[in-house]
Structure formats: structure tokens, C-alpha cells
N, C-alpha and C positions, 0 to 999 in steps of 0.2 A: 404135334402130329404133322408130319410131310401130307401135302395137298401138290396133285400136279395136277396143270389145268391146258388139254390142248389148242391151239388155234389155227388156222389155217389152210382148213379145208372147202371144198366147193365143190361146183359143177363145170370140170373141163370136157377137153374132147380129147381124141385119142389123140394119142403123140405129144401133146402138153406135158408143160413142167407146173407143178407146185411147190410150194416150202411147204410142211407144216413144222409148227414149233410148240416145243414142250414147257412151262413155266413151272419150276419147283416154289412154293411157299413153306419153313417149316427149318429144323435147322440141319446141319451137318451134308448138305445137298453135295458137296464138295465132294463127301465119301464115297456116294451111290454110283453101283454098274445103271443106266440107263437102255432102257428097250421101245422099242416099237413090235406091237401085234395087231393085229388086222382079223374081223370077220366080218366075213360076206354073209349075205341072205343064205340062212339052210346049211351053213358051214360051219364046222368050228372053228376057232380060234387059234390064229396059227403067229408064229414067228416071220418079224420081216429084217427088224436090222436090228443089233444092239451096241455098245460101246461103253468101253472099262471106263471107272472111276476117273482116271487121269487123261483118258479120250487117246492112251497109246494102243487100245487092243480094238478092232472091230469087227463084228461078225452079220454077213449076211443071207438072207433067205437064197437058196438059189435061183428062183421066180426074178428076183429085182436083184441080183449082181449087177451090177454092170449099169442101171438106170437109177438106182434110189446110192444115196450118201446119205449118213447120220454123222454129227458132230456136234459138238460142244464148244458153243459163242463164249460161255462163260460161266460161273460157278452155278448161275440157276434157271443157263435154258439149255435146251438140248433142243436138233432141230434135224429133219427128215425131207432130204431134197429130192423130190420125186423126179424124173424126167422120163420123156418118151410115154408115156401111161398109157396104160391099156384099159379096153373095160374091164379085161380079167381085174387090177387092179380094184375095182370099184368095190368099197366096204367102207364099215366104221372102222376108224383108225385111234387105237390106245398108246398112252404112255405110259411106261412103268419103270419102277427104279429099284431097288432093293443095296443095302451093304453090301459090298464087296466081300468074296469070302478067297480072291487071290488076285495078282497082279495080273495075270494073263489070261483067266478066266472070263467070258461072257457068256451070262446064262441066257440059254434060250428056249427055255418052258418057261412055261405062264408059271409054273409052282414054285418056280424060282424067286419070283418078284414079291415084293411086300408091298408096293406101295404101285396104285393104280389110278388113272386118271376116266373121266366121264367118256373119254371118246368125241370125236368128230370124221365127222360123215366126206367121205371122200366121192364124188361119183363119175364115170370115165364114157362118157358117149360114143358112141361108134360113128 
């Protein structure tokens, strides 16, 4: 049974950078499209970055173009380079991974993903 387990979250202030990073446990990690989703207080849960199996395809939210990067260190982390951050930013932030069902595909609905992590709490001060 795949387990992802995030880390790397806090309490910045605006305009700060974070990493958070994804930790796959479980096996065929290698296979998996990987995502990042985010919900704020009273919001739903929305799409921020994702990245194909093989870390050639990536898609982002258009909120964080241009300030967040998602990439792949290695076969079982995946990692969400925050920079410039907003309060808007400020939520729990999920990892999710699911089988690829094409090369060039990155799903970005939640319905998409099979496999989901606890979350970590991001928070962005003004």
C-alpha cells in the first residue's frame, strides 16, 4: 500500500520561500503522476502543481506560475518549491500520486489521484 508523508511546512512571512517535500513509502513509486493540492480555511480543495511519472511533463495552478516549481529529487520524493508567498498562499498543503494513465498527461483533479498524503500546514503572514 503506497503511504506519502509531507514535510516542510511553517510559518513564513510574505515574500518568503519554502521547500515542502513529498516522501513516497510503498512500491512502484517510480510509476506515479505526482500532485500538490492545497485548502484554505472555508475553501475547497484545489490544484497547485503536478508532474508526470518521469518528471518530463508539468502543470501548474495559475495563482503560483511563475513562484512555486514541483520536481522530482528522485524515485521517492517529490518536492514543491514555494517562493515569493503570499497570505493568499496560506493552507494545508497535500501530496498525491496516482498511476499514470499517459506520457504527457498531468491530472489535476483531486478524483484523479489514488493515493493521498496527511497534509501540512503552510501559513503566509502579512
Amino acid at each position: 500500500q503506497m503511504q506519502l508523508a509531507e514535510s516542510g511546512g511553517g510559518l513564513v512571512q510574505a515574500g518568503d520561500s519554502l521547500r515542502l517535500s513529498c516522501a513516497a513509502s510503498g512500491s512502484t513509486f517510480g510509476a506515479l503522476d505526482m500532485g500538490w493540492f492545497r485548502q484554505a480555511p472555508g475553501k475547497e480543495r484545489e490544484f497547485v502543481a503536478g508532474i508526470s511519472w518521469n518528471g518530463g511533463v508539468t502543470r501548474y495552478a495559475d495563482s503560483v506560475k511563475g513562484r512555486f516549481t514541483i520536481s522530482k529529487d528522485n524515485a521517492k520524493t517529490v518536492d514543491l518549491q514555494m517562493s515569493s508567498l503570499k497570505p493568499d498562499d496560506t493552507a494545508v498543503y497535500y501530496c498525491a500520486a496516482t498511476p499514470p494513465r499517459s506520457p504527457v498527461h498531468v491530472p489535476v483533479q483531486d478524483f484523479e489521484y489514488r493515493y493521498w498524503g496527511q497534509g501540512t500546514q503552510v501559513t503566509v503572514s502579512s
